[in-house]
N, C-alpha and C positions, 0 to 999 in steps of 0.2 A: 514445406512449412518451415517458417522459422522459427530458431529457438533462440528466448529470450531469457534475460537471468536480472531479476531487479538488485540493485546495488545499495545497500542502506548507507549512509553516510552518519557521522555522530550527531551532525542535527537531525537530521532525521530522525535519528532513535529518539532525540527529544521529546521532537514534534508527537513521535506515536505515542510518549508516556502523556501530553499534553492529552490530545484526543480522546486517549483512553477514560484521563481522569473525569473528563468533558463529556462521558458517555456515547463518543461515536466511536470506538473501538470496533463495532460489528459494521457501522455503514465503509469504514476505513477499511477493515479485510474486503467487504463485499466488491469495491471499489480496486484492490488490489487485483483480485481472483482476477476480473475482466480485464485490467488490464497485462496482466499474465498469458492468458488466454486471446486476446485480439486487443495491441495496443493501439489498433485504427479504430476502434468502436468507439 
Protein backbone atom coordinates (compact mmCIF):
# COMPACT_ATOMS: atom_id res chain seq x y z
CA UNK A 1 0.00 0.00 0.00
CA UNK A 2 0.93 3.37 -0.45
CA UNK A 3 1.72 5.92 1.73
CA UNK A 4 0.71 9.31 1.40
CA UNK A 5 1.33 12.67 3.33
CA UNK A 6 -1.05 15.73 2.34
CA UNK A 7 1.10 18.94 1.86
CA UNK A 8 -0.70 22.28 3.08
CA UNK A 9 0.38 25.19 1.36
CA UNK A 10 -0.18 28.96 2.78
CA UNK A 11 -3.24 29.26 0.56
CA UNK A 12 -4.50 26.57 1.49
CA UNK A 13 -4.42 27.26 5.27
CA UNK A 14 -6.43 30.17 3.89
CA UNK A 15 -8.86 28.38 2.01
CA UNK A 16 -9.48 26.04 5.22
CA UNK A 17 -10.07 29.22 7.55
CA UNK A 18 -12.50 30.30 4.44
CA UNK A 19 -14.38 26.98 4.70
CA UNK A 20 -14.49 26.77 8.25
CA UNK A 21 -15.94 30.30 8.67
CA UNK A 22 -18.38 29.02 5.62
CA UNK A 23 -19.48 26.16 8.00
CA UNK A 24 -17.92 23.18 5.78
CA UNK A 25 -15.20 22.60 8.17
CA UNK A 26 -16.66 18.91 8.87
CA UNK A 27 -17.63 18.15 5.08
CA UNK A 28 -13.67 19.49 4.23
CA UNK A 29 -12.08 17.07 7.04
CA UNK A 30 -14.67 14.30 5.90
CA UNK A 31 -13.39 14.86 2.25
CA UNK A 32 -9.83 14.91 3.53
CA UNK A 33 -9.97 11.49 5.81
CA UNK A 34 -10.92 9.78 2.06
CA UNK A 35 -8.70 11.16 0.48
CA UNK A 36 -5.79 10.15 2.88
CA UNK A 37 -7.04 6.78 2.93
CA UNK A 38 -7.62 6.01 -1.05
CA UNK A 39 -6.80 9.06 -3.27
CA UNK A 40 -8.35 6.99 -6.37
CA UNK A 41 -11.90 7.05 -4.75
Amino acid sequence: MDNWQLIFTKQAEEDTRKLVSAGLGKQTNKLLDVLKENPYE
